[in-house]
C-alpha positions in Angstrom: -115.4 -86.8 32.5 -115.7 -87.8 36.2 -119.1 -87.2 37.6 -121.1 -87.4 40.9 -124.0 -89.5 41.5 -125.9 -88.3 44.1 -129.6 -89.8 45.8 -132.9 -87.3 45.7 -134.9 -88.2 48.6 -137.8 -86.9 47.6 -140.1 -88.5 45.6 -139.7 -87.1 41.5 -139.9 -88.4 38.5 -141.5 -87.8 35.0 -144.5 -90.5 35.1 -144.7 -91.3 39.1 -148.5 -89.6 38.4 -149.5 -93.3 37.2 -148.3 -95.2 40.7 -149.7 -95.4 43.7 -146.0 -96.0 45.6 -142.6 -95.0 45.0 -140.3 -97.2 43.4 -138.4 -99.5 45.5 -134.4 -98.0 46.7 -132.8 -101.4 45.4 -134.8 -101.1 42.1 -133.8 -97.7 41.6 -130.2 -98.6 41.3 -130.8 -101.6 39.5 -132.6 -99.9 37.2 -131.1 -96.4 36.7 -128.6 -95.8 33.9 -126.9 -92.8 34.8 -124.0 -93.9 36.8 -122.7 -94.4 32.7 -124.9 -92.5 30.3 -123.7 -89.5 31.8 -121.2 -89.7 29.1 -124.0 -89.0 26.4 -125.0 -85.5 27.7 -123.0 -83.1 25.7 -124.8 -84.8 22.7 -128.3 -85.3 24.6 -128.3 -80.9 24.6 -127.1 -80.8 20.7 -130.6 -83.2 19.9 -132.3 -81.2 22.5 -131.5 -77.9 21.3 -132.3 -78.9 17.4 -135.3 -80.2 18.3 -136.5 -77.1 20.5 -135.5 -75.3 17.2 -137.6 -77.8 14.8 -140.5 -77.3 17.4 -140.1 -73.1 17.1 -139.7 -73.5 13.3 -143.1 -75.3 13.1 -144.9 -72.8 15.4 -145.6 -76.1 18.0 -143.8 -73.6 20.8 -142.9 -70.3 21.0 -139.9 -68.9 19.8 -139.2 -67.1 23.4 -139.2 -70.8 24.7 -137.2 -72.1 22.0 -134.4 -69.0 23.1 -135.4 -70.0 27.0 -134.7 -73.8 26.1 -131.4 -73.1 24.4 -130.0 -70.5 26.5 -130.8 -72.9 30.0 -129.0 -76.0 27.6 -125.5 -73.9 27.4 -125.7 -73.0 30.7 -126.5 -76.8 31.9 -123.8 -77.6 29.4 -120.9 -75.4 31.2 -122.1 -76.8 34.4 -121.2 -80.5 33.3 -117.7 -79.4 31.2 -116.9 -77.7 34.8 -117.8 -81.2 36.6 -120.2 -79.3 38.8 -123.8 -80.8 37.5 -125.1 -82.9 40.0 -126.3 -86.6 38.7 -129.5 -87.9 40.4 -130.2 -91.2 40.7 -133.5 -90.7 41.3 -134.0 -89.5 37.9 -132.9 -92.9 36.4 -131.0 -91.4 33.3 -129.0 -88.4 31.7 -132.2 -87.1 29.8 -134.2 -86.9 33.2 -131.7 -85.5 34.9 -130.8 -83.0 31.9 -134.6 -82.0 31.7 -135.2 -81.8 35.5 -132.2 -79.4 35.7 -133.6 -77.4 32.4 -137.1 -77.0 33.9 -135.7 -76.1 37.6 -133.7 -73.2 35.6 -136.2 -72.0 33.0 -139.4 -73.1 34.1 -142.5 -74.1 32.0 -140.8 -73.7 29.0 -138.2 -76.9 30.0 -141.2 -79.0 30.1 -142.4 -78.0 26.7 -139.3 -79.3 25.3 -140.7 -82.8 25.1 -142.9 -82.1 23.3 -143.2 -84.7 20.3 -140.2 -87.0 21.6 -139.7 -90.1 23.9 -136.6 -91.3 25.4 -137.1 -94.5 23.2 -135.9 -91.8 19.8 -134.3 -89.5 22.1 -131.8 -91.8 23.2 -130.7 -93.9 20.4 -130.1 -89.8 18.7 -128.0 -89.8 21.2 -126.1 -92.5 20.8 -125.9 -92.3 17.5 -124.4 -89.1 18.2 -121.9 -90.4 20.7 -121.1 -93.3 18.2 -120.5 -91.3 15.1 -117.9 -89.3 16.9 -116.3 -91.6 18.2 -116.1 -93.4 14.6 -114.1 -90.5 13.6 -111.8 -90.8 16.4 -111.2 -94.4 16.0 -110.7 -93.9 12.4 -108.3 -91.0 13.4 -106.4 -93.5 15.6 -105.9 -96.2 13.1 -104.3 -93.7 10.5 -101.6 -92.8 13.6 -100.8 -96.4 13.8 -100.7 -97.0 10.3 -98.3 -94.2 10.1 -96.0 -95.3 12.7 -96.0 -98.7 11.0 -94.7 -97.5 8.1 -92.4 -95.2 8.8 -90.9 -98.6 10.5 -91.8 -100.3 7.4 -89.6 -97.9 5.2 -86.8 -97.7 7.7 -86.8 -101.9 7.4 -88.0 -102.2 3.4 -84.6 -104.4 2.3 -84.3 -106.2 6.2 -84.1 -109.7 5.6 -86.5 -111.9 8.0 -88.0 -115.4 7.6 -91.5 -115.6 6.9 -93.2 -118.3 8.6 -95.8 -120.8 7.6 -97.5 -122.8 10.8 -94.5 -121.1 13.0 -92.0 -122.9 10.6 -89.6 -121.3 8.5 -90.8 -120.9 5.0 -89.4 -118.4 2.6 -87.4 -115.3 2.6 -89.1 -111.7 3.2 -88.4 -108.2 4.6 -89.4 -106.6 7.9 -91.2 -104.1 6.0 -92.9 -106.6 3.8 -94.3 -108.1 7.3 -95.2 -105.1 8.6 -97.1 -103.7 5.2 -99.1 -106.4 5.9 -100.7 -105.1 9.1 -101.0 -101.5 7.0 -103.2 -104.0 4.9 -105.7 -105.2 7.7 -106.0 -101.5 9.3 -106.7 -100.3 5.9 -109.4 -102.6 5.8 -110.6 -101.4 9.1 -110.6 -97.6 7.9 -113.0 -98.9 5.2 -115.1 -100.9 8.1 -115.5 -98.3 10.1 -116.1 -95.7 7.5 -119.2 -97.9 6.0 -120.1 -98.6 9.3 -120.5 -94.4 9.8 -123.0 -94.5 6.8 -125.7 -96.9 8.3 -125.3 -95.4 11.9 -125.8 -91.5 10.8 -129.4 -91.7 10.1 -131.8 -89.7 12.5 -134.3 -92.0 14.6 -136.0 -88.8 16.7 -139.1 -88.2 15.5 -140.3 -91.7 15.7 -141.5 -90.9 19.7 -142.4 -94.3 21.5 -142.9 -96.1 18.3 -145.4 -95.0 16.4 -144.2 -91.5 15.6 -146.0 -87.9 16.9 -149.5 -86.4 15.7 -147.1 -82.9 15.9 -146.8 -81.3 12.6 -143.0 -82.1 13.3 -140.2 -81.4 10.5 -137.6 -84.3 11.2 -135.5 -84.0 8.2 -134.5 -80.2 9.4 -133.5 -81.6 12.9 -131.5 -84.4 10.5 -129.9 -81.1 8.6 -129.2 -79.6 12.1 -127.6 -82.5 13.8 -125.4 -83.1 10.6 -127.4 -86.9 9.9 -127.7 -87.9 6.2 -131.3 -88.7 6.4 -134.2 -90.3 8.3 -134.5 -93.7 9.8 -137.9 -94.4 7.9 -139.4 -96.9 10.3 -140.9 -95.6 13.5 -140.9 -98.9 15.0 -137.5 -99.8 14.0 -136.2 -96.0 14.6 -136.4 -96.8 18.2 -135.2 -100.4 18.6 -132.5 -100.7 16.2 -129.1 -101.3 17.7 -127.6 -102.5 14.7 -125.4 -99.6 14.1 -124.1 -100.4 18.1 -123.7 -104.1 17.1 -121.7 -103.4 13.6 -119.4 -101.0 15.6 -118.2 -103.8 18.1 -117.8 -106.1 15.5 -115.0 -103.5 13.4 -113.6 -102.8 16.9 -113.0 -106.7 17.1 -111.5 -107.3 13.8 -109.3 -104.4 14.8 -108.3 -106.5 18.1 -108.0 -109.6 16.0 -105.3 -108.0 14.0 -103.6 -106.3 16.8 -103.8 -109.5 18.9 -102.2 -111.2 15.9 -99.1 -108.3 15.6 -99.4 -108.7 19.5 -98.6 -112.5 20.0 -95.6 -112.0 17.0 -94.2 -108.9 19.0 -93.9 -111.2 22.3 -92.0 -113.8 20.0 -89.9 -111.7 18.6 -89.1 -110.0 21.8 -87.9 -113.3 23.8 -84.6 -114.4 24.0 -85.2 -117.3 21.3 -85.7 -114.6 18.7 -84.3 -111.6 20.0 -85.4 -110.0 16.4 -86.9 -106.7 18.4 -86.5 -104.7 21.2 -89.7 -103.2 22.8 -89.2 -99.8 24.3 -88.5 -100.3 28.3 -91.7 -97.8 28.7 -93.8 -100.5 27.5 -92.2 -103.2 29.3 -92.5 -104.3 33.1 -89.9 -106.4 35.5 -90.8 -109.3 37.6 -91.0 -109.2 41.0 -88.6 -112.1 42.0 -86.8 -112.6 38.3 -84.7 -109.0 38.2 -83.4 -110.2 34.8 -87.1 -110.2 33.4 -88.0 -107.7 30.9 -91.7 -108.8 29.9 -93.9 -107.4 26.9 -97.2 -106.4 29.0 -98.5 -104.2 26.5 -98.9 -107.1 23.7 -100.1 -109.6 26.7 -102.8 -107.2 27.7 -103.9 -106.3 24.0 -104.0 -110.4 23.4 -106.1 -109.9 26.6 -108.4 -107.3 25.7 -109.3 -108.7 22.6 -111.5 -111.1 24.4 -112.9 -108.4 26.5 -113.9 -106.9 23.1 -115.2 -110.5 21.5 -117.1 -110.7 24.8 -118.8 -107.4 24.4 -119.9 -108.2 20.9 -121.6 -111.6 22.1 -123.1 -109.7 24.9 -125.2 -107.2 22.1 -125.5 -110.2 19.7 -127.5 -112.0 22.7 -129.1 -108.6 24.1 -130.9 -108.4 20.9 -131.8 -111.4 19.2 -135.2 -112.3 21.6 -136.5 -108.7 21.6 -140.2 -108.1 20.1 -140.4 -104.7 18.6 -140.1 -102.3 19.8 -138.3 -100.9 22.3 -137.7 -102.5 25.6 -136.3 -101.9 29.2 -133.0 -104.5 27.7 -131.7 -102.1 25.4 -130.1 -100.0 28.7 -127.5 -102.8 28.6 -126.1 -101.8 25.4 -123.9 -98.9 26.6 -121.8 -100.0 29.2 -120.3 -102.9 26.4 -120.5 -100.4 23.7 -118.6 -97.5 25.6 -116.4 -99.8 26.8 -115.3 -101.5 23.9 -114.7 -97.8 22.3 -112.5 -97.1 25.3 -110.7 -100.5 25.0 -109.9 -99.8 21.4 -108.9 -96.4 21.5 -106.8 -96.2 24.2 -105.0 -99.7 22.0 -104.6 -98.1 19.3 -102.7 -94.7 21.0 -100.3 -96.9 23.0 -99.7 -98.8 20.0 -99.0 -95.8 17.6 -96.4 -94.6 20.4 -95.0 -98.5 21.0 -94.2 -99.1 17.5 -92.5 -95.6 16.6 -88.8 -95.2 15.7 -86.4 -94.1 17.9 -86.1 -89.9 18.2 -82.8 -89.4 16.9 -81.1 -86.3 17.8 -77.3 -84.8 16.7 -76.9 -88.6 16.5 -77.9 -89.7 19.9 -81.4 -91.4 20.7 -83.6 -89.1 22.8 -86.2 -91.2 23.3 -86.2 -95.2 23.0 -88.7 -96.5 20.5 -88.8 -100.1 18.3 -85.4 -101.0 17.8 -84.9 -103.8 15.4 -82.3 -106.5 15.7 -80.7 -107.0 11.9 -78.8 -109.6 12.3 -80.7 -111.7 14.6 -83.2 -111.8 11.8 -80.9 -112.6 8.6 -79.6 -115.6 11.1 -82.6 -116.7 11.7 -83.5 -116.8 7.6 -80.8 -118.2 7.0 -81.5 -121.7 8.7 -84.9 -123.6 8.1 -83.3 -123.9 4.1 -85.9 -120.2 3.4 -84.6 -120.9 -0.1 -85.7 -124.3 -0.6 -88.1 -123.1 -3.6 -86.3 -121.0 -5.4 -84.0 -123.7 -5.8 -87.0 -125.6 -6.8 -88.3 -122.6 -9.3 -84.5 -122.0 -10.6 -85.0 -126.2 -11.7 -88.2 -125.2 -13.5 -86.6 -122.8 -15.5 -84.4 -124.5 -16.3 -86.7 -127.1 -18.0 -87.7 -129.7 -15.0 -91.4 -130.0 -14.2 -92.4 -128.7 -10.6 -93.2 -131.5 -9.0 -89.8 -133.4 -10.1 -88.0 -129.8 -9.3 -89.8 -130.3 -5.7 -88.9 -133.9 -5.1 -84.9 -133.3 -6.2 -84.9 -130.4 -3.6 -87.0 -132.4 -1.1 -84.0 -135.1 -1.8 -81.3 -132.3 -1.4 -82.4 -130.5 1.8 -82.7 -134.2 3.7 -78.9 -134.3 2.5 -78.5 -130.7 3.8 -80.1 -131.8 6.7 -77.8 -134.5 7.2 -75.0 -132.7 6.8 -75.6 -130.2 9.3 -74.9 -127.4 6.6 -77.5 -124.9 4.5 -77.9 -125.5 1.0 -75.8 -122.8 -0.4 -72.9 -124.8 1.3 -73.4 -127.7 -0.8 -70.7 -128.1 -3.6 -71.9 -128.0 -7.3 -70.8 -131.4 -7.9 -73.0 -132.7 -5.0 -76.3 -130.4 -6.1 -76.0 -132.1 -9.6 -76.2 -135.7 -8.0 -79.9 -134.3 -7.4 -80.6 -132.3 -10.4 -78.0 -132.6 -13.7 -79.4 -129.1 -14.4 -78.1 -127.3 -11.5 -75.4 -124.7 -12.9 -73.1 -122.4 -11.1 -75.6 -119.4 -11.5 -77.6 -121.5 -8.9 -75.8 -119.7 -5.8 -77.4 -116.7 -6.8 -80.7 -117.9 -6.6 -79.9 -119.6 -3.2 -78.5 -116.3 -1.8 -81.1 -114.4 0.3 -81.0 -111.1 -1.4 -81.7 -113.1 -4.7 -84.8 -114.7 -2.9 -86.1 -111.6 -2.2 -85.8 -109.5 -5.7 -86.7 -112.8 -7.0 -90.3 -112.0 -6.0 -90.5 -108.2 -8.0 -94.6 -108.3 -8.6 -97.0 -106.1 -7.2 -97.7 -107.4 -4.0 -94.2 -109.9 -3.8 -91.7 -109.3 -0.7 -88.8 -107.9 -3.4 -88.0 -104.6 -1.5 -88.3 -102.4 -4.4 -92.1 -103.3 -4.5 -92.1 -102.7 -0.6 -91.1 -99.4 -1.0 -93.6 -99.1 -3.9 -96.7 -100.3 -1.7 -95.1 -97.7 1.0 -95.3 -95.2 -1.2 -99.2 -96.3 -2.1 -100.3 -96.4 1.4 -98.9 -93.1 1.9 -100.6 -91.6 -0.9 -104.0 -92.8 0.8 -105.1 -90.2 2.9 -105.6 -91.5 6.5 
């Protein structure tokens, strides 16, 4: 919603009775907050309408200034959803400017509607507002990514892969197991942002300044009205709390932490040294000098943005921790990070949903590129590193050998591997017994990677019959 800021010349505001000048032109922009709070005004009319209504309801105003109030709202409304509301500087914020434009239209009846409200409650309502919506989106956008990930999950359930430990390879899993993973973190998120929702959907108008109102006011039917689960029961702590702000940046950056994480593999993966994926070309840009360049600037900027994000949290952990209750003049700064890190991370998690989708497959031919994944460059790659070091070392412990001897004799068979230039499944019987007399010939089925991988048949193990199970879970969640 694109908006124009304009300049008032004349002088106009809602306290200038109490100075003897006007305010000074550089301090007006320094100090004016509606060049970005714009973006609260659909919600600044829903709190402003209920609270005209609470006001009729308890006979404080009339009920033709109550219909005055909410018919000039709808029409100040349309005029912002058509982009033709003009922003005034001079009016510092978007509840001045709404409440100019109201009073302009309807008269005495505009000013009434303040009645028994500041901006202190009035605008934390209204961010509240903003916030809880936005939750909803946010949670809306994780269960499209989660989707597209396992769709890709399903589609990969028995690939083979190496799974790493410090960037080495370790043991034998799937694609989809790796990827279920990430479902695993997002669900997490869901839940974050879900409990998050509960703390932040309590109503703070009411409290006024700080100390509440001597109006006969009714704020658990504006809570009913607005769709809030209840009160903020402080008046004090109604108007400065920010906390719900604070605990929404921190989900978003546990959300950027795990998509930095998927981020920095996909870039791996995508280089010639893997070559285990192919990112669509949509996601990709060329260099300028290098024409053979295909680089992965959608994961590089998420691994970038994710400090944007960590930097917004810091900035709202540092805007509050010297503030005396109650409210004060610093709690303007908290939108610009907190709008920002809700753009940041929705528009991440739409592009990601659309980068990580399969390819649209139609009569057999691909209509639209999407994550392509490079099978055999990922079974070769799991094959080397000796991925089934342990379950040689597990097959020894069945058979009777304590672990730690198991673990030295493979130890002692993988530096002969090693030596050799071959992978352990290459070694003849005769030479694995020199390590271990209990080595059989049923050991080249534990050493195979398909008998790694249903090796590991537990809830929660990489065996792709439990991947598809914990698919099947996931789906079953709804999202």
């Amino acid at each position: 919603m694109t908006q124009k800021i304009s300049a008032l010349n004349k002088k106009e505001s809602s306290w200038s009775g109490r100075f003897n000048e006007p305010v000074a032109e550089l301090v007006k922009k320094y100090t004016a907050s509606v060049g970005f709070d714009y973006r609260l005004a659909t919600f600044d009319i829903q709190g402003s309408i209920a609270h005209a209504q609470m006001l009729g309801a308890q006979k404080i105003i009339s009920l033709d200034d109550v219909k005055s109030i909410e018919l000039g709202l709808a029409e100040i409304l349309q005029e912002i959803e058509a982009g033709q509301f003009e922003w005034l500087l001079d009016l510092e914020d978007v509840h001045l400017n709404i409440e100019k434009c109201l009073t302009d239209k309807i008269g005495d009846a505009g000013k009434r509607l303040h009645t028994g409200r500041s901006r202190n409650d009035q605008v934390t309502t209204d961010v509240r507002l903003w916030l809880r919506a936005t939750t909803d989106y946010v949670v809306s956008g994780l269960g499209n990514l989660q989707a597209s990930l396992l769709d890709l999950a399903e589609a990969h359930f028995d690939t083979v892969m190496p799974g790493f430990t410090h960037l080495q390879v370790a043991q034998p899993v799937t694609f989809g197991h790796h990827l279920m993973a990430y479902v695993e973190m997002l669900k997490r998120d869901v839940e974050r942002f879900q409990d998050c929702k509960k703390r932040m959907n309590k109503l703070p108008l009411g409290a006024a300044a700080l100390a509440g109102t001597s109006y006969p006011i009714d704020r658990e039917l504006v809570a009913k009205k607005l769709g809030f689960d209840g009160v903020c029961e402080n008046s004090l702590d109604a108007v400065s709390d920010r906390d719900f702000a604070i605990e929404f940046t921190f989900a978003a950056s546990l959300v950027m932490t795990h998509l930095s994480r998927l981020s920095e593999e996909l870039i791996l993966w995508s280089s010639p040294r893997f070559a285990f994926i192919d990112i669509a070309d949509r996601f990709c840009t060329g260099s300028s000098i290098m024409p053979q360049k295909k680089n992965p600037d959608v994961p590089e900027l998420v691994r970038g943005k994710t400090g944007r994000v960590y930097g917004h949290l810091t900035a709202l952990l540092t805007l509050m921790k010297g503030q005396p209750l109650a409210y004060n003049k610093d709690n303007q700064e908290d939108k610009e990070p907190l709008f920002d890190t809700a753009d940041t991370l929705l528009v991440t998690l739409e592009i990601y949903a659309d980068m990580l989708r399969l390819p649209v497959i139609e009569n057999g031919v691909v209509v639209k590129a999407g994550f392509t994944v490079n099978k055999e460059a990922m079974r070769q790659a799991a094959s080397e590193g000796f991925a089934t070091a342990t379950d040689l070392a597990d097959y020894l412990v069945k058979k009777g050998m304590p672990f730690r001897d198991a673990h030295e004799a493979v130890a002692l068979a993988v530096r002969h591997a090693v030596d050799k230039k071959v992978d352990l499944s290459d070694l003849p019987l005769a030479t694995l017994q020199q390590f271990a007399s209990e080595i059989s010939q049923d050991v080249y089925a534990v050493l195979t990677l398909e008998g790694s991988l249903n090796s590991r048949n537990h809830i929660g193990g990489t065996a792709p019959v439990q991947v598809k199970a914990a698919i099947a879970r996931a789906r079953a969640i709804k999202m």
